[in-house]
N, C-alpha and C positions, 0 to 999 in steps of 0.2 A: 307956480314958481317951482322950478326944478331944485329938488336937495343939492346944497355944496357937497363937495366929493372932499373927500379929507385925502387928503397927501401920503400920512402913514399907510392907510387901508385903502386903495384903489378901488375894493370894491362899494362902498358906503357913498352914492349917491345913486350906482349905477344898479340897474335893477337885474338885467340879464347876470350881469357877473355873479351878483350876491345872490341868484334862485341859482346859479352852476356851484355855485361851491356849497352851499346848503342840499342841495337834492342831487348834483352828478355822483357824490360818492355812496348815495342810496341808491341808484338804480339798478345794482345786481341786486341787490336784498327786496328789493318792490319785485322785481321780475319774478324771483326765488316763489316771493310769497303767490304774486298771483298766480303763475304756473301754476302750483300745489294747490289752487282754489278753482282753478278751472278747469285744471288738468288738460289745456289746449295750449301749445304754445301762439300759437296765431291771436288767441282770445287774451293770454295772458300778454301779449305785445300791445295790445289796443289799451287794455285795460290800464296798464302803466302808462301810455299816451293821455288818455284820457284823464289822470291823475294829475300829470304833470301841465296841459292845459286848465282843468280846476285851478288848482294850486297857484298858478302862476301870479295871479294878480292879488294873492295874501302875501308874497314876497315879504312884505314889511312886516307881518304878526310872523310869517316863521323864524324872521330874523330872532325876535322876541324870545324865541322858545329854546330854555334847556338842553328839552332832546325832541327832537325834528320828527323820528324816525315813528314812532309810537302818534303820534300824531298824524301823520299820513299816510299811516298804517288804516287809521279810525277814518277816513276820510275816504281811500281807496273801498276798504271795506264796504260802505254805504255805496259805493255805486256801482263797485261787485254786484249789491243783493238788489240795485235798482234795475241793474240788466237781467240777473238770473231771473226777474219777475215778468219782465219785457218778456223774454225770450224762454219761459217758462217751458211750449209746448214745442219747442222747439231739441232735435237730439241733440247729446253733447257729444263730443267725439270723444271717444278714450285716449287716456293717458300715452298705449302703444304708441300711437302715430306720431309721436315727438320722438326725436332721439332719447337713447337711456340717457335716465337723468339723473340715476342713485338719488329718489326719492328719501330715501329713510336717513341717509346721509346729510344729504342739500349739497352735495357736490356738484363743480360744474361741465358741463358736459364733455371737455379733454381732460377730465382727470384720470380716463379710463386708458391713457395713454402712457401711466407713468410707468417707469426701467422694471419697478418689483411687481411685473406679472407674476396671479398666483397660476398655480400647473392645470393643466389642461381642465382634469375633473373639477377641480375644483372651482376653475373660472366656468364650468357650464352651469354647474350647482347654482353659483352666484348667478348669473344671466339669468337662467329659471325663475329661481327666487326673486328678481329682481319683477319679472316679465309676470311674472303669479300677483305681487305689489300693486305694479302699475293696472296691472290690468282689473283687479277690485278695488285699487284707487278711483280709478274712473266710472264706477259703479256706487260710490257712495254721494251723499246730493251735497249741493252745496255748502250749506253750512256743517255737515259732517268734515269734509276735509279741510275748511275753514280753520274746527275748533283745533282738530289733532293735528295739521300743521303748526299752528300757533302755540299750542301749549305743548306736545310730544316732541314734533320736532325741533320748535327756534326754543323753546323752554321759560316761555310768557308764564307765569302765574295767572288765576283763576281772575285773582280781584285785576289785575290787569287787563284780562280779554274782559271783567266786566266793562270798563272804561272804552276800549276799544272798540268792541263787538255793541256795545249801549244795551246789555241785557243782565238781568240779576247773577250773582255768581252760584245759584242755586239752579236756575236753569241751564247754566251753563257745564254744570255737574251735571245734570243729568244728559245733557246734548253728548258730553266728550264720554259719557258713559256707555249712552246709548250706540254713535259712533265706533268707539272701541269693538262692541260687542260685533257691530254690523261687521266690522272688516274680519273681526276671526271666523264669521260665521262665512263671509265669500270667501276666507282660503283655507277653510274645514279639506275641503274636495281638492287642494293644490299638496301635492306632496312636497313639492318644493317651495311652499309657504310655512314650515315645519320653526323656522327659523324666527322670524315674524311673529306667529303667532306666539313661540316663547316671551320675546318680550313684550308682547302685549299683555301677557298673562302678568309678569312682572309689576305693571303700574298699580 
């Protein structure tokens, strides 16, 4: 027996409708994050497909949920690390080969198009530094740019990625610790990684 559809809310019987409006205004922030995890965009496009076919037929518990977003974060994640393990012996493509994607930002890929260009030097500076990021981003393993997307950049708390990520928040100190270290140590040798690693040193 098919749910009644209520009159006021159109979407409350109908199942398509109520997974668009729960998960279509997540899909830059899922994209955002798997990029930064796979640092592929082709792997990061699949990987949010394959999220959104999981997902689909809990329709009715996501309805349930507070907030959606952290939940199918924790969800995605788990099959992230089901593929990284498939696909283990397999090379990952670096970061470079997507367009710039002002990682450290999470900005989206036309925003480099906006009126306040900085002056010549100083947009090469940035491009460098950007291109020095990307390129020992794609050099760190997966649950490395897992932790410090999630907590550096979108700004998750520790006990939160423990929930998400399903691991102690002690390991995960030392994961985002060790990570940290890993990335200042690939852009030791980037003179235009100068920038970076200041704030790395900061946390």
């Amino acid at each position: 027996m098919k749910p009644r559809r209520d009159p006021e809310n159109p979407t409350v019987g109908d199942p398509v409708r109520e997974f668009e409006r729960l998960l279509a205004p997540l899909i830059p922030v899922l994209f955002r994050h798997a990029f930064r995890w796979t640092a592929a965009r082709d792997q990061a496009e699949d990987l949010v497909q394959e999220l959104l076919v999981r997902v689909y037929p809990k329709v009715g518990e996501l309805a349930e949920l507070e907030r959606v977003e952290p939940w199918v974060l924790r969800v995605m994640y788990r099959i992230f690390v089901d593929q990284q393990r498939r696909s283990r012996n397999s090379p990952v493509r670096p970061m470079h080969e997507a367009p710039t994607t002002g990682v450290a930002s999470g900005e989206d890929y036309g925003d480099g198009l906006a009126d306040t260009a900085p002056q010549p030097a100083e947009a090469l500076e940035r491009e460098l530094t950007q291109e020095a990021l990307a390129d020992a981003w794609g050099m760190l393993n997966a649950d490395q740019r897992a932790v410090i997307a999630l907590h550096d950049v979108e700004g998750y708390r520790l006990e939160e990625l423990a929930t998400m990520l399903e691991a102690p928040v002690g390991t995960l100190k030392s994961r985002l610790h060790r990570a940290r270290a890993r990335l200042r140590e690939l852009l030791a040798t980037e003179p235009f990684g100068a920038v970076v690693r200041d704030q790395l040193e900061r946390r």
